[in-house]
N, C-alpha and C positions, 0 to 999 in steps of 0.2 A: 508454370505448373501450379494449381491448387492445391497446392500439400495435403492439408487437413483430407479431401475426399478424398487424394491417391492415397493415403495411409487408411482410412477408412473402408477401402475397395480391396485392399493388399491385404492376402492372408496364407498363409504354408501349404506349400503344395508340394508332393513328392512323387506324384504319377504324372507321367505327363506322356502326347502324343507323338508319334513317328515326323513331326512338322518340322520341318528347318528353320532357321535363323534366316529371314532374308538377308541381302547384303547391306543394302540401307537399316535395317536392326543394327546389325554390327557395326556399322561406321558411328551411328548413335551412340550405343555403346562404351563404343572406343574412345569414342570425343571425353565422354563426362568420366571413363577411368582415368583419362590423362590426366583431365582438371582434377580428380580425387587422391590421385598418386603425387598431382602436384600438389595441394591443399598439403594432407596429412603427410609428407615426404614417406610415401608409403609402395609399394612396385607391384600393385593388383594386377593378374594377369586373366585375359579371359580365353577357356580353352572353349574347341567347339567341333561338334562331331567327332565327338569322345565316346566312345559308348563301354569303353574299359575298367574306366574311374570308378564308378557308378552303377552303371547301367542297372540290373535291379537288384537291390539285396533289402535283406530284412534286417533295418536296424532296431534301437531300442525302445523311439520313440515311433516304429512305423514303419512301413515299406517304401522302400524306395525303388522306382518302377520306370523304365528309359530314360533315364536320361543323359543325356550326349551333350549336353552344355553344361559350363560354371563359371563361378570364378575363383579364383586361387587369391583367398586373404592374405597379403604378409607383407615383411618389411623388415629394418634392422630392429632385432632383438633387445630391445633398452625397455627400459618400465611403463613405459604407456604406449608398447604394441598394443595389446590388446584394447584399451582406451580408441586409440587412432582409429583400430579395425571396425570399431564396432559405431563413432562416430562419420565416419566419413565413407566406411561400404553398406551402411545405409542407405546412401545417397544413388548410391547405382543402384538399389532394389527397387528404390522408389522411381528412377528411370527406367527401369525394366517394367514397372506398373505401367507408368502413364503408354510404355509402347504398346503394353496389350500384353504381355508375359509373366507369367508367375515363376515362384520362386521360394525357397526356403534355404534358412541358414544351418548348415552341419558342421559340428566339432567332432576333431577325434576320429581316430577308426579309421581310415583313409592311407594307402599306397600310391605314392605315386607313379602312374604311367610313364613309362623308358619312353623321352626325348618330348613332354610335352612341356614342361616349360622347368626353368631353374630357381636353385635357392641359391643366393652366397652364404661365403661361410659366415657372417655377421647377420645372418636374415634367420628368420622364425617362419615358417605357417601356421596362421593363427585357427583360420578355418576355409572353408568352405559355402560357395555360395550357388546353389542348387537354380539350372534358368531351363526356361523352355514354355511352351503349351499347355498348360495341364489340361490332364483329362475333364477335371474339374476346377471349378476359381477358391477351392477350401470353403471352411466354416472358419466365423468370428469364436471366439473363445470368451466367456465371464473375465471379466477386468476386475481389478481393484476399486475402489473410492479413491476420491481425492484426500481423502482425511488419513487413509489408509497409507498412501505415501509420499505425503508433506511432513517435515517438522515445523514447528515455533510458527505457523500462521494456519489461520484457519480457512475454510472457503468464503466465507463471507466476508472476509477482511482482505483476501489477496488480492493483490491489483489484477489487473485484465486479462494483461501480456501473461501474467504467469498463471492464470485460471486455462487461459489458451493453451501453452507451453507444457501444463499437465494433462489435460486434455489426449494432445496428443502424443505425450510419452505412455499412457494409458493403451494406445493401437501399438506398442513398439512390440517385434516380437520378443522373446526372451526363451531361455534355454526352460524347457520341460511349462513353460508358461507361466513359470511361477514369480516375473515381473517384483526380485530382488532388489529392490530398488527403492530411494528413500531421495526426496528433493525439500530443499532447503534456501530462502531468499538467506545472499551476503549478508551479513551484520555490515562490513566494509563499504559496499557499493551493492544498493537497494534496488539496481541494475543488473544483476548477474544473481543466477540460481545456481546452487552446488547438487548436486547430486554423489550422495555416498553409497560405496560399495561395500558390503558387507562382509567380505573376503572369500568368498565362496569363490568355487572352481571357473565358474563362467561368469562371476560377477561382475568384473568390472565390461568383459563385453559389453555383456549386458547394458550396462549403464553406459555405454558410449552407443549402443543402439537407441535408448531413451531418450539422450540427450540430443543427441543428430532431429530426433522428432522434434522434440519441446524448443531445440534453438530455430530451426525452417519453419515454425507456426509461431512462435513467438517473435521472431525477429532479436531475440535477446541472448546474449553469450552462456553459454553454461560451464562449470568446472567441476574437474574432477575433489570429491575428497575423501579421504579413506580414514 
């Protein structure tokens, strides 16, 4: 996969078409939720020809218009669910790109439908992950600068890896677009970028969808710091 253009090409969509999931989609699918539930020890579940969940409602950011597929973000409820969710179900958005499918991430607000998938009692849902056709592929949205959310290096001074790395946390998407999010080269290991959360309600998502970007274009580890 070319990362950098799948993120590039991938943008929120919440109308989408009467079109099915083929089965070979879904076996796709399934393959890279495994490796992602096994990655971040996390139990992403994907529902499909749901039309209950969802199907159209008018929420804050927007309407949302058929849709019959998602996936169900969660896992055990310790301090860096949300971190995990947003680092590693990235990963299946951007495999939902490169198959041809759009997609947007929803928090909040949400019922779950009798008998389609489970929580235990030590697991959280963290959010929602909007799949299908859309009617349309969305609109890109104005970014930030890089100067806007780096600390302590400037762009002409950063090495490559980490000019790439912002680059692409730059396409991540983020709650209401407003890309909360602040990265930082290690003082420690001049190898590793931090990325801080600001404590806001979807922030650290947020910054584990950023990061999920900036580590698959960079090739370089990112961490949390708050």
């Amino acid at each position: 996969m070319q990362y950098l253009e799948v993120m590039k090409q991938r943008h929120s969509v919440r109308k989408f078409t009467d079109k099915s999931l083929s089965e070979s989609i879904v076996n796709e699918l399934s393959t890279q939720i495994s490796l992602v539930n096994q990655m971040g020890d996390l139990s992403i579940e994907l529902i499909t020809n749901e039309p209950k969940a969802f199907g159209s409602m008018i929420r804050t950011f927007g309407r949302i218009k058929n849709c019959r597929n998602y996936l169900v973000v969660k896992g055990k409820n310790d301090d860096f669910l949300d971190w995990k969710a947003g680092l590693y179900g990235e990963r299946i958005v951007l495999k939902a790109q490169e198959l041809g499918l759009n997609s947007c991430w929803v928090a909040g607000g949400f019922k779950q439908v009798e008998g389609t998938f489970t929580v235990r009692t030590d697991e959280r849902v963290v959010c929602y992950i909007l799949l299908g056709y859309g009617e349309n592929n969305g609109i890109s949205h104005k970014t930030k600068s890089f100067d806007e959310v780096v600390r302590q290096v400037k762009y002409e001074s950063a090495p490559l890896w980490f000019k790439r790395g912002i680059e692409a946390a730059l396409l991540a998407p983020t709650a209401m677009n407003k890309q909360d999010f602040v990265f930082a080269i290690d003082a420690d290991n001049e190898e590793i970028a931090l990325v801080i959360s600001n404590g806001s309600k979807y922030s650290t998502l947020d910054c584990g969808i950023a990061a999920s970007h900036f580590e698959l274009a960079s090739e370089n580890s990112v961490k949390l710091s708050k």
